[in-house]
C-alpha positions as MATLAB code, in Angstrom:
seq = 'XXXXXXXXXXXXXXXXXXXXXXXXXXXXXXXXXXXXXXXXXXXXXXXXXXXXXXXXXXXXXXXXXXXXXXXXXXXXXXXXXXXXXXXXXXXXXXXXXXXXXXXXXXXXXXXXXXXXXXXXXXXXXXXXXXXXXXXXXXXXXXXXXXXXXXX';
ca = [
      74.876  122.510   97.762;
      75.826  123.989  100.690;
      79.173  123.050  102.587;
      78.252  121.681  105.562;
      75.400  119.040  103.167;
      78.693  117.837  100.834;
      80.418  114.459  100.643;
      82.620  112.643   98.961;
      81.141  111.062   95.301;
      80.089  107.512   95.880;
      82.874  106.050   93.440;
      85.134  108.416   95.237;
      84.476  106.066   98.451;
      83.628  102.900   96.952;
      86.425  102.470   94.977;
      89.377  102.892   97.258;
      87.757  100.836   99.779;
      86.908   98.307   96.919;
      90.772   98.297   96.228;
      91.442   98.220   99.842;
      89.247   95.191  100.391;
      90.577   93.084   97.493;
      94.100   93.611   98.456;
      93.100   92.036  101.754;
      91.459   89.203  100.286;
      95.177   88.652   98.408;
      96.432   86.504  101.192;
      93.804   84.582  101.471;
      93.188   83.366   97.800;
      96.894   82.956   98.153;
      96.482   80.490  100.903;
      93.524   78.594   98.869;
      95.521   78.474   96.085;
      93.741   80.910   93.736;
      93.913   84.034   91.778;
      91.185   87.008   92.180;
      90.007   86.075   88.561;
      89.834   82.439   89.397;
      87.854   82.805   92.819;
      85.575   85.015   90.278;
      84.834   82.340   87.776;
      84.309   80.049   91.010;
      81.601   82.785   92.622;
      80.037   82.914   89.816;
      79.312   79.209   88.601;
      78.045   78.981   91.928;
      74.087   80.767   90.824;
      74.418   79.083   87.567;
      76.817   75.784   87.107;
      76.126   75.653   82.929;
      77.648   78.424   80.955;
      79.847   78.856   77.974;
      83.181   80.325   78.774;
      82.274   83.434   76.492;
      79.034   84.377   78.614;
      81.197   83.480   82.354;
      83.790   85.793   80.815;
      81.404   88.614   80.083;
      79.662   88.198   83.696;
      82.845   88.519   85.387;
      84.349   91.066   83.256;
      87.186   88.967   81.689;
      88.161   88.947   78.281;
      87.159   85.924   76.986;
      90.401   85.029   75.879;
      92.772   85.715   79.171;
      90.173   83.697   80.732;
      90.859   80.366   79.039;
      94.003   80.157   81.130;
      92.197   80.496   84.056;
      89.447   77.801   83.353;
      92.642   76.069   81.979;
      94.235   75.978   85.322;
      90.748   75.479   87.264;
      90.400   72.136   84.995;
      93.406   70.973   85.389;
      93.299   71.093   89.365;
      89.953   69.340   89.762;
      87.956   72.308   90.791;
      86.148   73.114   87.375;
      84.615   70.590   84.535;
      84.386   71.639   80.908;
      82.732   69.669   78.163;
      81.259   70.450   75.142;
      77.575   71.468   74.479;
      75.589   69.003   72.937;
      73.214   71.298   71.047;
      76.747   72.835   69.924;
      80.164   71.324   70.144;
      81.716   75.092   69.430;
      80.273   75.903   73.025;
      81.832   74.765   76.401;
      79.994   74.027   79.184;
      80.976   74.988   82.510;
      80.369   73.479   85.987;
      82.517   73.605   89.448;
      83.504   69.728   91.208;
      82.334   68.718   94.340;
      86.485   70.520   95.234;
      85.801   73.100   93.260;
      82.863   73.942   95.603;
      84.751   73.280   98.797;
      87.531   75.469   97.535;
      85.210   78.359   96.726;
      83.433   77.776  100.068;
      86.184   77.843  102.454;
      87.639   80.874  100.496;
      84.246   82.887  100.882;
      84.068   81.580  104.699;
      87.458   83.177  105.163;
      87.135   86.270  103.431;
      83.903   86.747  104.984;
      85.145   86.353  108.358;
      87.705   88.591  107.848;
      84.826   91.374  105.925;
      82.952   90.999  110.085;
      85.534   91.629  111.877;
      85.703   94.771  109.777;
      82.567   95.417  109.829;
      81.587   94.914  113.262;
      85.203   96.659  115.149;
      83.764   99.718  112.728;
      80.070   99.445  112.247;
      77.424   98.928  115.033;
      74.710   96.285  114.537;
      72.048   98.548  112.894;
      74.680  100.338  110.613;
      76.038   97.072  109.147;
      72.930   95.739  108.230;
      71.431   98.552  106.704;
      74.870   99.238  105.287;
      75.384   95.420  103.613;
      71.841   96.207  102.654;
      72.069   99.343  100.744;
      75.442   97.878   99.339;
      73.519   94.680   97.890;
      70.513   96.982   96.593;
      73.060   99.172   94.732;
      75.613   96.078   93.478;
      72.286   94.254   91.881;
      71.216   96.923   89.449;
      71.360   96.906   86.221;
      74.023   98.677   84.370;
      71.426  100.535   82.931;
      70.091  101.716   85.826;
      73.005  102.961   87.190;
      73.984  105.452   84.163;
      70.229  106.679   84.289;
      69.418  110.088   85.577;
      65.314  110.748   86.123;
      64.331  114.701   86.723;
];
């Protein structure tokens, strides 16, 4: 490859601006009164409100034990509901409260707000959108499909 047509790997780039961007988003949980694993758990019971706490572990990445201290906490402050599964009392049964969704709402509003004024003091109008485009494409792939290499 010549010099001029080089850059940077993509996990080279993505990852100290995905460290970047979390540490800015520190604050901000701070102020809603959450942790980065608990504003995870709350993201993701948004798409799908039933799961056991070993499968919303494994989505988020957690080990399914740390986590229980999280959903712990979560359940103890309103903002999460856990009750056993009917088909099997072993399983637990996730779902956010009504506060656990306006807690996870005004937390994504704010980092959000904070991601475009980023985006748009850096990025003009055609570059962010094909930029938060390319960025979802990429993020919603299959693990799979990201190791793969086609010839």
């Amino acid at each position: 490859m010549a010099a001029e047509q080089r850059r940077p790997d993509l996990a080279a780039m993505i990852v100290p601006l995905g460290r970047a961007l979390m540490a800015a988003e520190l604050p901000i949980l701070r102020a809603h009164g959450l942790t980065m694993w608990a504003y995870a758990v709350l993201l993701r019971l948004d798409e799908d409100p039933v799961r056991s706490q070993a499968a919303l572990a494994e989505s988020i990445g957690a080990d399914k034990t740390r986590i229980i201290d999280v959903l712990n906490d979560l359940e103890a402050r309103g903002l999460l509901l856990r009750r056993p599964d009917p088909a099997d009392r072993r399983v637990r049964l996730l779902s956010l409260t009504p506060e656990g969704r306006r807690t996870r709402d005004a937390t994504q509003t704010a980092i959000q707000s904070r991601e475009n004024h980023l985006l748009t003091r850096h990025l003009p109008a055609p570059q962010r959108a094909a930029f938060l485009t390319a960025l979802h494409t990429l993020a919603t792939l299959p693990p799979s499909e990201l190791g793969s290499q086609e010839e």
